[in-house]
BAFI-3210 file (N, C-alpha, C; in Angstrom, 3 decimals, decimal comma, padded with zeros to 6 digits):
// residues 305
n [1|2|3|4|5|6|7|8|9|10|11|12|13|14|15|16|17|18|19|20|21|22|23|24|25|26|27|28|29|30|31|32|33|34|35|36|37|38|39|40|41|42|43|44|45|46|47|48|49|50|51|52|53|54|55|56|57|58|59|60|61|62|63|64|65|66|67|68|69|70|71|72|73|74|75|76|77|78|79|80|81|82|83|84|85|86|87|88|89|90|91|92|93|94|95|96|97|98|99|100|101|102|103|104|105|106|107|108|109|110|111|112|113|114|115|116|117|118|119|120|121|122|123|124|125|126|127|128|129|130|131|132|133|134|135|136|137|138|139|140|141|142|143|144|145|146|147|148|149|150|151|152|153|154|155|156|157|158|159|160|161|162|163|164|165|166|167|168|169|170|171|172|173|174|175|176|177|178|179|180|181|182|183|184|185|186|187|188|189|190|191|192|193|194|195|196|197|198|199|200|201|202|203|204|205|206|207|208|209|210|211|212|213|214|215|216|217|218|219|220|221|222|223|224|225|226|227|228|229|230|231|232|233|234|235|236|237|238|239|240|241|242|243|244|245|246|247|248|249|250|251|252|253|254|255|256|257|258|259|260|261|262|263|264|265|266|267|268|269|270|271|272|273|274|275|276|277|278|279|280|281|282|283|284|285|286|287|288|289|290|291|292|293|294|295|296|297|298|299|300|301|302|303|304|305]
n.u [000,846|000,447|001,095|-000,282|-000,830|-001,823|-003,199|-004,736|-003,907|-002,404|-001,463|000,983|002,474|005,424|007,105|009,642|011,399|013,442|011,112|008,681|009,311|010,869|008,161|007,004|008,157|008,171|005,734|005,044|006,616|005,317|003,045|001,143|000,416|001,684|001,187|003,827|004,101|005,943|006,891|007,457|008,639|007,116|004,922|005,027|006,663|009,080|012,665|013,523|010,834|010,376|012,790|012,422|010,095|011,623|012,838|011,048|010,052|012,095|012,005|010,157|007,891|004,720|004,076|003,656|004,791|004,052|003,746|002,352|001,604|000,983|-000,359|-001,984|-004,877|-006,383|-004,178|-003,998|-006,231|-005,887|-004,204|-005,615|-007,280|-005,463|-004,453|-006,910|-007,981|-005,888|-005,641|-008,044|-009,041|-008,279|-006,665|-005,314|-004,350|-001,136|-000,272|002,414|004,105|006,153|007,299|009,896|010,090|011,860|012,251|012,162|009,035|008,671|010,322|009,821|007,814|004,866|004,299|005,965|004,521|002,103|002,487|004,013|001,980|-000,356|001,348|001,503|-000,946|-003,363|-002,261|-002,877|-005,504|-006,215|-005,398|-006,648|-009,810|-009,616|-010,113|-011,878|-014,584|-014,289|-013,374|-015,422|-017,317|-016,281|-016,101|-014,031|-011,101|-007,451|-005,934|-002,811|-001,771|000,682|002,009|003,373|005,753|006,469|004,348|002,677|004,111|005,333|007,883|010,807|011,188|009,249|006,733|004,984|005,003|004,105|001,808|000,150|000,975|-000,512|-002,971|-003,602|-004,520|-006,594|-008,028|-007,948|-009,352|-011,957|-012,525|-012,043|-014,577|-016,718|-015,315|-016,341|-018,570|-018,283|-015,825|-013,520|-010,439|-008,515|-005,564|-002,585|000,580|003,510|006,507|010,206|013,011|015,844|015,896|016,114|015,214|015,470|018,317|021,124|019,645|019,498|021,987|024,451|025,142|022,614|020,975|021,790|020,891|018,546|016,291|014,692|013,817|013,238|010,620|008,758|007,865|005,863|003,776|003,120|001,421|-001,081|-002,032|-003,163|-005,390|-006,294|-005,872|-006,186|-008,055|-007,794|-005,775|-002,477|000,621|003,234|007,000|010,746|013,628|012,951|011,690|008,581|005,196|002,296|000,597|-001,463|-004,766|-005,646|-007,923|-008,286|-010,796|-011,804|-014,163|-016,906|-017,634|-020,019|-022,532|-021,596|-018,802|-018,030|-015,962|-013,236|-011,345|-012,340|-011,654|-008,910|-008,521|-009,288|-007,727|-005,532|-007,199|-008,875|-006,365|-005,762|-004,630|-005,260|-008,051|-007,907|-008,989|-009,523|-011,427|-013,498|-015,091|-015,785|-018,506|-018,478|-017,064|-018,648|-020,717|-019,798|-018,918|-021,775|-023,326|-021,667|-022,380|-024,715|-024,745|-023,932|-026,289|-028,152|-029,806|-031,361|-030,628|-032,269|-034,590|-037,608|-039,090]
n.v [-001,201|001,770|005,246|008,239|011,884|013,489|016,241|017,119|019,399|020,167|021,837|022,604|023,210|025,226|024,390|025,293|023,976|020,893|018,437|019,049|020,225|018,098|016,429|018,085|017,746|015,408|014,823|016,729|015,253|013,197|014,236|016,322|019,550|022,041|024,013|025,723|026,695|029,160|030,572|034,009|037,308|040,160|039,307|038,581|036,416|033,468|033,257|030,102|028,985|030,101|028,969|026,071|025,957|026,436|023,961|022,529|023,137|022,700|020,363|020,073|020,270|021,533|024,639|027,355|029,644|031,043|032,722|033,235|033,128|030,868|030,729|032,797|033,305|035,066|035,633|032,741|032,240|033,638|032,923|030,245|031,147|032,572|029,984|029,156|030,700|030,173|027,273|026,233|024,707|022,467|019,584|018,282|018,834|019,135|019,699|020,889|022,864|024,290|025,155|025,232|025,657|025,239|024,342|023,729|023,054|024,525|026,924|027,950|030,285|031,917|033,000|031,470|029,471|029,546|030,505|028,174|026,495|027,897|028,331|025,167|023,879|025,898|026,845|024,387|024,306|026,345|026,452|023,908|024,556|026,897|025,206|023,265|023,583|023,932|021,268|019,812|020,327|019,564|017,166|015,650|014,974|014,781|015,193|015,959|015,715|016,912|015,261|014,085|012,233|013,391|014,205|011,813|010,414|012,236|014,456|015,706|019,115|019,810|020,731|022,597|021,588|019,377|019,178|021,002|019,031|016,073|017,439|017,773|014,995|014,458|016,419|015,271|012,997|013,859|014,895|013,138|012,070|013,482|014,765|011,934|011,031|013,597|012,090|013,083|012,480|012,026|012,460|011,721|012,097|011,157|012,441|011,353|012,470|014,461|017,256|020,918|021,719|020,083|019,821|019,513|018,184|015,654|012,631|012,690|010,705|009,480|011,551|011,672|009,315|009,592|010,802|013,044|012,420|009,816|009,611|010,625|009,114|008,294|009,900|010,799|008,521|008,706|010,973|009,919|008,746|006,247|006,365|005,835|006,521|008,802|007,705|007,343|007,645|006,061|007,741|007,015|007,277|005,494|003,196|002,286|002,422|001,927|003,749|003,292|004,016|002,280|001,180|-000,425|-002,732|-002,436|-001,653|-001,882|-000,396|-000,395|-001,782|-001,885|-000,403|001,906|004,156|006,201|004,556|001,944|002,380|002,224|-000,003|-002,388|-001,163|-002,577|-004,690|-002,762|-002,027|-003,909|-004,958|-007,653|-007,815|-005,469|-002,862|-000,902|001,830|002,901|006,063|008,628|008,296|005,770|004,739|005,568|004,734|001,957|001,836|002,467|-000,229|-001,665|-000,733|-001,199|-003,616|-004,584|-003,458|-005,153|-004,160|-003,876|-002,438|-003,178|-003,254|-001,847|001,596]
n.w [000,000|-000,851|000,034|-000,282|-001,030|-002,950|-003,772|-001,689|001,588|003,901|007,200|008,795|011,904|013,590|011,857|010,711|011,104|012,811|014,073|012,998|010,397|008,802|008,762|007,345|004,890|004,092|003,599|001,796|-000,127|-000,864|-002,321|-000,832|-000,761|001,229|004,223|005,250|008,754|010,709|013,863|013,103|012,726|014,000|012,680|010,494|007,878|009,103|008,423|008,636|007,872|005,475|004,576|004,612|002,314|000,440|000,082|-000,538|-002,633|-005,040|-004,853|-006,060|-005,151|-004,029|-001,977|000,645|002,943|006,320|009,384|011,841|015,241|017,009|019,708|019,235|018,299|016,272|014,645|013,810|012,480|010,691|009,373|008,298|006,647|004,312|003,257|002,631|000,745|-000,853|-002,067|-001,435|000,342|003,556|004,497|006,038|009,487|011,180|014,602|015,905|016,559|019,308|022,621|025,778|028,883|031,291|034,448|038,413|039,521|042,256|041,613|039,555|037,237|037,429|035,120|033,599|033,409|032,141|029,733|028,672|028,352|026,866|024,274|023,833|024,545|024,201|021,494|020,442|020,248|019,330|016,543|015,525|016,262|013,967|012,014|012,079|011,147|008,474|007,882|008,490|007,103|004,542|005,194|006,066|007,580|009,133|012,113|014,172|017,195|018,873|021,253|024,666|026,385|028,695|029,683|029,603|031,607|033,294|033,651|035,727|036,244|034,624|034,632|033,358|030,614|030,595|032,278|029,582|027,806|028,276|028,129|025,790|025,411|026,033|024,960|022,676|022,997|023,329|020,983|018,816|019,164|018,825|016,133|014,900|012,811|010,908|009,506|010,761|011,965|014,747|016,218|018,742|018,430|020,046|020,340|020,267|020,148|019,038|018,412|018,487|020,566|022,419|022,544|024,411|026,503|026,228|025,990|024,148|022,360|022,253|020,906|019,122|017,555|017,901|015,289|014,276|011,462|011,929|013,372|011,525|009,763|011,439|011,600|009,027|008,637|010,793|009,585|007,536|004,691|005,349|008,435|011,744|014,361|017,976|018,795|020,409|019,026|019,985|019,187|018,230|017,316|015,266|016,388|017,419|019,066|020,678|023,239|025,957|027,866|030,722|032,737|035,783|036,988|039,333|042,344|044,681|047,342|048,616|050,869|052,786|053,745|052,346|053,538|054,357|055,502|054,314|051,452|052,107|053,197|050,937|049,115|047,233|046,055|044,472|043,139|041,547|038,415|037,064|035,756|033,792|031,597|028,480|028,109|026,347|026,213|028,492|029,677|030,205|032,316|034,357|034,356|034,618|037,670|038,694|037,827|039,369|041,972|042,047|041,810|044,561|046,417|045,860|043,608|040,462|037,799|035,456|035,727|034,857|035,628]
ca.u [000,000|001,483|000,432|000,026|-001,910|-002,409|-004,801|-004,683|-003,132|-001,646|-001,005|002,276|003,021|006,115|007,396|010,835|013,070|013,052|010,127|008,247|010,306|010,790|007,195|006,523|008,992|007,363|004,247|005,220|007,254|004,192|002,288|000,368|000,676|002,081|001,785|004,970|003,971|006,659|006,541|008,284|009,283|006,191|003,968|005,837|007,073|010,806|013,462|013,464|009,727|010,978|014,474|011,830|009,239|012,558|013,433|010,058|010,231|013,171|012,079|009,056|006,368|003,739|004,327|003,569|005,213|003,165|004,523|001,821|002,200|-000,332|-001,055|-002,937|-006,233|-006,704|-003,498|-003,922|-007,560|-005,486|-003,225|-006,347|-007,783|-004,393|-004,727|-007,816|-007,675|-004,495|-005,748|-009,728|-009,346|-007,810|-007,072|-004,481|-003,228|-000,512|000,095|003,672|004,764|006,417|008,855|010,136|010,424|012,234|012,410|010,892|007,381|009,232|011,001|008,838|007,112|003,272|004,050|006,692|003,590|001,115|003,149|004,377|000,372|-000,436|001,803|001,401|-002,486|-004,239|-002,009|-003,354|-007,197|-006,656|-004,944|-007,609|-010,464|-009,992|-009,907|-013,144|-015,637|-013,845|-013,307|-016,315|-018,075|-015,353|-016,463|-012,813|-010,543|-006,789|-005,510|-002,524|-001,353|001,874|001,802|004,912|006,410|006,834|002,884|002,545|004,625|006,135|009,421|011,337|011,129|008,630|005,233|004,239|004,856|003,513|000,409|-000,220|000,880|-001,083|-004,429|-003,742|-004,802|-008,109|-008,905|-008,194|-010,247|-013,132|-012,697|-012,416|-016,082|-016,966|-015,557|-016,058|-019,428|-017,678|-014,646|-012,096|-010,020|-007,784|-004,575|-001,411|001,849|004,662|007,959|011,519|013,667|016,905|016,040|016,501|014,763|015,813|019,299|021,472|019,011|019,689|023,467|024,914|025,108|021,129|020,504|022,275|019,902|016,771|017,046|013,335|013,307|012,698|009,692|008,078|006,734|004,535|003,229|002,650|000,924|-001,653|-002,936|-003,499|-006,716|-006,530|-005,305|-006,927|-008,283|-008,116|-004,601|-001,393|001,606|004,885|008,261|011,277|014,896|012,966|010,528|006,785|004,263|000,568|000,220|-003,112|-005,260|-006,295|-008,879|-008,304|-012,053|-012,434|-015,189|-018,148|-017,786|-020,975|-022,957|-021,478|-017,303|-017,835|-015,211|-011,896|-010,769|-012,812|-010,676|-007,461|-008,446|-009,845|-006,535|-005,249|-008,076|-008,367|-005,229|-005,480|-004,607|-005,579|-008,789|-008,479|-009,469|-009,107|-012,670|-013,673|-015,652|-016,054|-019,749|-018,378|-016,569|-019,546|-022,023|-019,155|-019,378|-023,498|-023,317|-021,013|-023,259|-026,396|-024,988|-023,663|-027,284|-029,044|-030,531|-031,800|-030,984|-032,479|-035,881|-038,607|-040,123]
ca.v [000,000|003,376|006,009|009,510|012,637|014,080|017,506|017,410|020,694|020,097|022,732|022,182|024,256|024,769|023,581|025,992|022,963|020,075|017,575|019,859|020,264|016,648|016,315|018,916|017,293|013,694|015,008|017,206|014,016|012,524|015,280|017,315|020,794|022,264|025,259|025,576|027,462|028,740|031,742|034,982|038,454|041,150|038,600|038,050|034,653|033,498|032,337|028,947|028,359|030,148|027,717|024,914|025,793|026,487|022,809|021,277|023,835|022,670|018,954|019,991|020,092|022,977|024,994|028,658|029,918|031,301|033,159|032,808|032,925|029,532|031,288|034,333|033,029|035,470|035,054|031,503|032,373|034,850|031,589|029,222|032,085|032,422|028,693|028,510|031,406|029,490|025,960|026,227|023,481|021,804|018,199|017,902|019,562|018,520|021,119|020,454|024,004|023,973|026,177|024,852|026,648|024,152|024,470|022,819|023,661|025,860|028,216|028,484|031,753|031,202|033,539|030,904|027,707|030,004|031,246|026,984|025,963|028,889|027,753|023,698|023,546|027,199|026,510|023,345|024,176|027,180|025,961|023,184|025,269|027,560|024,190|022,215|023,398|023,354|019,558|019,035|020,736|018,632|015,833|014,977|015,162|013,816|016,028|015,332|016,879|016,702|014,980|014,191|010,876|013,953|014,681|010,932|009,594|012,719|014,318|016,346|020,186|020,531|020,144|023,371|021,248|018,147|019,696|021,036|018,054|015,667|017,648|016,770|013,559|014,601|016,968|013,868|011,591|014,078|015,451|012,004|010,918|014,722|014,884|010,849|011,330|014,107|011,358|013,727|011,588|012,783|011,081|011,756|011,933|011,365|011,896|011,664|013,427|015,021|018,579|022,378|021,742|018,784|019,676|019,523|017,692|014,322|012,468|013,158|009,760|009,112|012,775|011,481|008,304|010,031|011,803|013,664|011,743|008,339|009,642|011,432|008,346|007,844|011,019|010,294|007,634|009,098|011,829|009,454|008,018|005,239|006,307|005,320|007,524|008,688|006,847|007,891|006,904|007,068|007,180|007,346|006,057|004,178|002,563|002,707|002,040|002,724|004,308|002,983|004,316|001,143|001,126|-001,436|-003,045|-001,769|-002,463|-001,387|-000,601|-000,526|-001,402|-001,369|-000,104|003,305|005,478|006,337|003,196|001,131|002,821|001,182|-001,652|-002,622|-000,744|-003,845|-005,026|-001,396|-001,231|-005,124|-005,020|-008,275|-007,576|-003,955|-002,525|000,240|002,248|004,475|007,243|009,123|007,923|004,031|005,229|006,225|003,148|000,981|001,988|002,072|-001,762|-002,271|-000,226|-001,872|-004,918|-004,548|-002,900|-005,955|-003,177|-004,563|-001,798|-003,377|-003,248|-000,405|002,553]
ca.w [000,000|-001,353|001,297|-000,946|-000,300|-003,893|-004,298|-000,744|001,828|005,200|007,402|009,821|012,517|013,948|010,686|010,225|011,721|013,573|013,421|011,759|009,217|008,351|008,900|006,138|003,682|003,782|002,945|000,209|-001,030|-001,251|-002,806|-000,259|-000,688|002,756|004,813|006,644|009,844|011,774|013,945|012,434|013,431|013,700|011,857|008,983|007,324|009,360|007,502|008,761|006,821|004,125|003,969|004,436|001,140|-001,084|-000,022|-000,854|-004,032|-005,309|-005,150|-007,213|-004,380|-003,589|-000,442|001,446|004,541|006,862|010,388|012,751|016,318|017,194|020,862|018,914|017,512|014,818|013,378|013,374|011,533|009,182|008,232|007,403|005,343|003,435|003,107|001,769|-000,185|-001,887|-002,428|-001,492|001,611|004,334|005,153|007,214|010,338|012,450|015,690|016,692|017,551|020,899|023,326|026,744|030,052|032,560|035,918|039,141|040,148|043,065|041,152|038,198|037,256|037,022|033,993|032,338|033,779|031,334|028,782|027,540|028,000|025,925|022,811|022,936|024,849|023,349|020,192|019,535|020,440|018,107|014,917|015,731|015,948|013,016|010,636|012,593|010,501|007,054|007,743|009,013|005,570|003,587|005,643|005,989|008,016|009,786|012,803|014,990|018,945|019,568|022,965|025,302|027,771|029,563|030,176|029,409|032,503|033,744|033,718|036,532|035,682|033,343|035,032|032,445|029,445|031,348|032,259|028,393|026,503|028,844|028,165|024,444|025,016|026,728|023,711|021,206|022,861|022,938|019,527|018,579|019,499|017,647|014,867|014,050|011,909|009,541|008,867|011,067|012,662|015,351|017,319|018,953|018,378|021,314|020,107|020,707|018,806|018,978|018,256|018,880|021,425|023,452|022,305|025,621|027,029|026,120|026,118|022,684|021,361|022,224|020,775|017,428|017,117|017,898|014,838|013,400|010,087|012,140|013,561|010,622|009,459|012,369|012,087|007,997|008,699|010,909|008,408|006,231|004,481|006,227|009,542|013,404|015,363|018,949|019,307|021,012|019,118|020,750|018,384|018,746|016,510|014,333|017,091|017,618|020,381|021,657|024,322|026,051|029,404|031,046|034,126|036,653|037,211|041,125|042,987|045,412|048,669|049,496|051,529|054,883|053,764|052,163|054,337|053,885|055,883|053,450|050,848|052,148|053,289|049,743|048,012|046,937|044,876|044,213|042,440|040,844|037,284|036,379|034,499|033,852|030,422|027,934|028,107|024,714|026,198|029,707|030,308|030,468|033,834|035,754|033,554|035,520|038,792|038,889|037,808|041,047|042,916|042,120|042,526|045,916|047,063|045,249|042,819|039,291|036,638|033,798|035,813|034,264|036,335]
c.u [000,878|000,586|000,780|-001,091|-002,380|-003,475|-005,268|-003,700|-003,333|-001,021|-000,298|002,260|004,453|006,927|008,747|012,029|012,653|012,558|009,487|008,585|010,282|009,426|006,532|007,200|008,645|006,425|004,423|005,837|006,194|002,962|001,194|001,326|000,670|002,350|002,602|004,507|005,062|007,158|007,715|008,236|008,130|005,251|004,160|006,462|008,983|011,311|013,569|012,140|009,913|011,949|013,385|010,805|010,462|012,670|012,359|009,789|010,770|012,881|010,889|007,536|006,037|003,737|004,056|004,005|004,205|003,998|003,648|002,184|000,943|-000,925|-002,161|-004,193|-006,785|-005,426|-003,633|-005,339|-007,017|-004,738|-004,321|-007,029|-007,079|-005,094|-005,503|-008,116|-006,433|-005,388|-007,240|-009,879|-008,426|-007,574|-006,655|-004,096|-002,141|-000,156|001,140|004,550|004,698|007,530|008,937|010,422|011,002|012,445|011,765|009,803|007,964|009,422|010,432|008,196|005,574|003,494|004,702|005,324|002,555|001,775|003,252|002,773|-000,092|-000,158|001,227|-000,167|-003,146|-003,879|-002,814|-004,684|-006,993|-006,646|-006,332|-009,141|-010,836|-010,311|-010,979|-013,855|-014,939|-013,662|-014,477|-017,416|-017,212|-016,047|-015,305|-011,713|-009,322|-006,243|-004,484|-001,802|-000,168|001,856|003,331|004,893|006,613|005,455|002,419|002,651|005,094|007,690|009,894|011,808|010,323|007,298|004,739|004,511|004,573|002,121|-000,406|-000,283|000,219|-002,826|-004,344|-004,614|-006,451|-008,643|-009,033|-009,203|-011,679|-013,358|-012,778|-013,903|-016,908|-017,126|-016,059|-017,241|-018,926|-016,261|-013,762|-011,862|-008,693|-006,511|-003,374|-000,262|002,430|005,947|009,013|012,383|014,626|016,713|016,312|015,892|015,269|017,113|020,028|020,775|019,281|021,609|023,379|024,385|023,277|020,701|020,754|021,225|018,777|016,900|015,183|012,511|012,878|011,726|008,798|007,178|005,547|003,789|002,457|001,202|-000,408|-002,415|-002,871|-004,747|-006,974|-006,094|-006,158|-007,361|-008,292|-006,811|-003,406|-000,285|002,668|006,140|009,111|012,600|014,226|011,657|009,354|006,022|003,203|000,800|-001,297|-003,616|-005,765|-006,843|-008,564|-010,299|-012,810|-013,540|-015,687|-017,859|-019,363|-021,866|-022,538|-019,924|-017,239|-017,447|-013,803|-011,271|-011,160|-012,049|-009,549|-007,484|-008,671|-008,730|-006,337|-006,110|-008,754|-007,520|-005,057|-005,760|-005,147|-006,492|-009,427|-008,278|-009,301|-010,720|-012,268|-014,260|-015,775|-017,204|-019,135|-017,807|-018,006|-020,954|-021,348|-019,734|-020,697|-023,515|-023,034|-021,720|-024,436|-026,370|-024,357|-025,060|-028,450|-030,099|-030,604|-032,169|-031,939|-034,291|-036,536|-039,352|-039,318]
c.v [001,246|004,613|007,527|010,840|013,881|015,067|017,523|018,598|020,412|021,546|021,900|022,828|024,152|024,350|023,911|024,878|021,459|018,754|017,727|020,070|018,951|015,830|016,866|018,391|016,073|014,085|015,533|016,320|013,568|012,779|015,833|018,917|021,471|023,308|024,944|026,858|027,893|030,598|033,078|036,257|039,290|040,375|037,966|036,726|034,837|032,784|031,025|028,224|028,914|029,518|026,606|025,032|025,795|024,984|022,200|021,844|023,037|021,312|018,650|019,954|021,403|023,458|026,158|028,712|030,848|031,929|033,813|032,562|032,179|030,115|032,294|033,235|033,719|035,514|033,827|031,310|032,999|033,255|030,948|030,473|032,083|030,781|027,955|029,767|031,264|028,124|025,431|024,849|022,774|020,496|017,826|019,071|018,814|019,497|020,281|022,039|024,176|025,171|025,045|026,041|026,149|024,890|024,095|023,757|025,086|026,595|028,290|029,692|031,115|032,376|032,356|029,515|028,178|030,132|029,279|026,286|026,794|028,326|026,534|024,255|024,608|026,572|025,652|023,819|025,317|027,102|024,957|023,204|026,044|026,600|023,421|022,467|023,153|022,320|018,926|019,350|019,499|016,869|015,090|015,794|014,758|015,103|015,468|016,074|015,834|016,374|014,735|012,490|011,755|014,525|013,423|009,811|010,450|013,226|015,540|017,518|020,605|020,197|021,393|022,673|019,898|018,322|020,114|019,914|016,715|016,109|017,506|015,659|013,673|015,101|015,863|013,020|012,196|014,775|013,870|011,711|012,619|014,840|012,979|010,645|012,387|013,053|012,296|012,828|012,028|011,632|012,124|011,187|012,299|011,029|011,948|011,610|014,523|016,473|019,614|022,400|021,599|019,306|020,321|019,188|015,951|013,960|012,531|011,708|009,059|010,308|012,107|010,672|008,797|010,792|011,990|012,937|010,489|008,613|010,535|010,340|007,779|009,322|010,987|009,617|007,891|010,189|010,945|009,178|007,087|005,063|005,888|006,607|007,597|007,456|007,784|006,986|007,265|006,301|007,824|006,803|005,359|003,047|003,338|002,260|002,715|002,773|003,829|003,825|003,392|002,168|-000,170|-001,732|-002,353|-003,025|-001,557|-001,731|-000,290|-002,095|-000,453|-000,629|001,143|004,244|005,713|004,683|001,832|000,907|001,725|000,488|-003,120|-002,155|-001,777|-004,498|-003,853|-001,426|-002,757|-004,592|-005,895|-008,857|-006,221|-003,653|-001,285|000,828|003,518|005,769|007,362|007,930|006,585|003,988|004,779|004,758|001,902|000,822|002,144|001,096|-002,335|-002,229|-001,085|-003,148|-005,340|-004,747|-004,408|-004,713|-003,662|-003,746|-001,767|-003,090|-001,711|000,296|003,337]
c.w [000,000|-000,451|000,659|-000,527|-001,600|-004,123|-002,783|000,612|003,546|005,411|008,830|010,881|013,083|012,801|009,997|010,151|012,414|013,214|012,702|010,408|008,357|008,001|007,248|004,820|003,602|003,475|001,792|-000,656|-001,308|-001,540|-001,908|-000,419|000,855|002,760|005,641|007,401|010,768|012,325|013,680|013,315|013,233|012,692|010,625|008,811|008,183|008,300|007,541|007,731|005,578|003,396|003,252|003,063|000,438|-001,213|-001,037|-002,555|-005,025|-005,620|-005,756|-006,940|-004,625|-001,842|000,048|003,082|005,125|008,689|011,449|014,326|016,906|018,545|020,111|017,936|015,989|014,074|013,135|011,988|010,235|008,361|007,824|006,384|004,264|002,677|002,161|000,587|-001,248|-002,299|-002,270|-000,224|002,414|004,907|006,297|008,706|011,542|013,613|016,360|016,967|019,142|021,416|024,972|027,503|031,634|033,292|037,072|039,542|040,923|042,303|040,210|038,465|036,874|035,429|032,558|032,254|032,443|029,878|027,510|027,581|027,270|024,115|022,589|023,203|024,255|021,837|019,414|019,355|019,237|017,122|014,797|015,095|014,174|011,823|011,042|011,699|009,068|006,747|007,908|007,793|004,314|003,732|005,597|006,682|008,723|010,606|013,754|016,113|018,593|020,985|023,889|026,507|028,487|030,580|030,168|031,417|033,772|033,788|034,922|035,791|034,742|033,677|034,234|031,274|029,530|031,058|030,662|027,615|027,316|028,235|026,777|024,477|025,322|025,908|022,563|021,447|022,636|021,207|018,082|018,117|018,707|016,554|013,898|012,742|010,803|009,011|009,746|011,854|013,530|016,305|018,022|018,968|019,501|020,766|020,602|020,124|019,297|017,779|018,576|020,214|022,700|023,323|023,954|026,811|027,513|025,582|024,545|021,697|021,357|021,491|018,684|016,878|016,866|016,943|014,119|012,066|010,670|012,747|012,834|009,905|009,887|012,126|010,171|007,871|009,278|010,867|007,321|006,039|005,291|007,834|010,755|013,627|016,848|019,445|019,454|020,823|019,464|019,662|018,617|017,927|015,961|014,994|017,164|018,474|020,183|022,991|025,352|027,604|029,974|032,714|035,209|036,890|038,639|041,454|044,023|046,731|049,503|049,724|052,721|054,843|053,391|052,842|053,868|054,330|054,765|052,369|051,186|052,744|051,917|048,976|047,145|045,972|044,155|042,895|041,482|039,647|036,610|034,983|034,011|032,244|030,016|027,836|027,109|025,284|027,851|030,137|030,622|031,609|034,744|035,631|034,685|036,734|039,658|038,785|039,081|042,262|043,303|042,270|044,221|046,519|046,253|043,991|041,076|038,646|035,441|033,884|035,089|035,608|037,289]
res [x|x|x|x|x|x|x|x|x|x|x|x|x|x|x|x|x|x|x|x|x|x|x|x|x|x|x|x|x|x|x|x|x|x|x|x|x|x|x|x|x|x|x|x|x|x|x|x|x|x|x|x|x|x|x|x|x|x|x|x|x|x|x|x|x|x|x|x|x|x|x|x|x|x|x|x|x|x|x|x|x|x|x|x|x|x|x|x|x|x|x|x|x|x|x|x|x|x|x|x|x|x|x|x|x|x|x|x|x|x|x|x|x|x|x|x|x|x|x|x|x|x|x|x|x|x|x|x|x|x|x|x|x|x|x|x|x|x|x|x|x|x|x|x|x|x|x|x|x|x|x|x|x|x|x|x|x|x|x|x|x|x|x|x|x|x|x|x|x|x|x|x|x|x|x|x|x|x|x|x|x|x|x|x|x|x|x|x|x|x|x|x|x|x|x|x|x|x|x|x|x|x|x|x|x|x|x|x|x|x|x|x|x|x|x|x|x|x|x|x|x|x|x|x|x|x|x|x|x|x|x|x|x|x|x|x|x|x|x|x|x|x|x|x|x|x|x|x|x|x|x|x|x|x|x|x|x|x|x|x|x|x|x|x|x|x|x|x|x|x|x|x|x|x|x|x|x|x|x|x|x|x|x|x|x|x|x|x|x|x|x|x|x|x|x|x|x|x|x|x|x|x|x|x|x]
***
């Protein structure tokens, strides 16, 4: 299966360098016409998305830079206008524009905790946003969040780019169950990648491996026609994974145990993995725990009145 995107227009963000970058040059290899997004000086196109269209130029693709700052809402509205005032529609978006602001919780500025939820979490909802209904008129759609092992699992110093790329996953799963009647199909990407970013982050010779082009194909892959939805893939050198949210099953403390003590005396089967499951939508939470309920209390849901 040949995986192409012909008469189709991806917009990147973030797209001057990096993943982005690499991101934007597999697609235009494989004919989508690509806005490179990547934010510029007083509103204007940077040189980095301007390097990046000469490239995809040059190798015979279709491309516009674009210099957008993804926190501002109406420039992000001014870029899909451009957009569609160039090519008449939208299929793709990927939102991978990012900044970092390390430091522990303590010493953080609640201005730097706002400032990196701003770019990834606003960013995404806005680039997002301005392209919902044009996909959802198209009746087509592939969208993908940049998510993180660092909002995933955690990482030491960065509970502001924890906290943002974490609530990714919460907007995918509900935009998911949204957009799935127009065909938009939404996922995340978790990568790891030896970029401008990360750079002095990670030991040299792991910085070399992780290198952008080995995780551009996961990210391909889910803007495609045939992609999943509502999945969290993690790549990394060349590797790939799902990500999943499993539930442990629990259980009902009622009747007579409902206190805190009940709580941890019950932990333990509480916290048993054995037959715990991946649940598709919020409501199947709370559908659970009424079952438990009612069968603790002898209570017979299915009855009428």
């Amino acid at each position: 299966m040949s995986i192409r995107f012909d008469g189709q227009v991806a917009i990147i963000t973030g797209a001057g360098r990096g993943l982005g970058r690499t991101h934007a040059l597999a697609l235009a290899e494989r004919g989508a016409r690509v806005v490179v997004n990547d934010l510029g000086v007083d509103g204007g196109n940077s040189e980095n998305a301007l390097a990046v269209v000469a490239e995809i130029e040059a190798a015979g693709g279709a491309a516009i830079a674009n210099g957008a700052n993804v926190a501002d809402f109406e420039q992000v509205t001014d870029m899909v206008k451009q957009t569609m005032d160039k090519w008449g529609r939208v299929d793709i978006l990927i939102n991978n524009a990012g900044i970092l602001r390390d430091k522990t919780f303590a010493k953080m500025s609640i201005e730097d905790f706002k400032l990196v939820v701003d770019v990834h979490l606003m960013g995404t909802a806005n680039c997002t946003k301005a392209v919902w209904d044009i996909m959802r008129e198209q009746q087509y759609g592939r969208i993908v969040f940049t998510t993180s092992s660092t909002g995933l699992y955690g990482n030491f110093g960065q509970s502001n780019y924890g906290a943002a790329k974490m609530a990714m996953v919460g907007l995918m799963n509900t935009l998911h169950l949204e957009g799935a009647k127009s065909d938009i199909r939404v996922n995340c990407l978790a990568p790891g990648a030896g970029t401008a970013m990360t750079d002095g982050l990670l030991p040299k010779p792991v910085f070399d491996l992780l290198t952008p082009e080995s995780v551009s194909p996961g990210a391909v892959y889910l803007v495609s026609r045939d992609a999943p939805s509502r999945k969290v893939l993690a790549a990394a050198g060349g590797s790939f994974a799902i990500f999943k949210g499993f539930e442990t099953t629990g259980l009902s403390l009622l009747p007579d145990n409902l206190s805190a003590e009940g709580v941890a005396a019950a932990w333990s089967a509480i916290d048993d993995e054995s037959e715990m499951r991946e649940l598709q939508a919020g409501f199947e939470q709370p559908t659970k725990f009424a079952g438990q309920a009612a069968a603790a209390l002898g209570i017979d849901l299915s009855a009428k009145g």
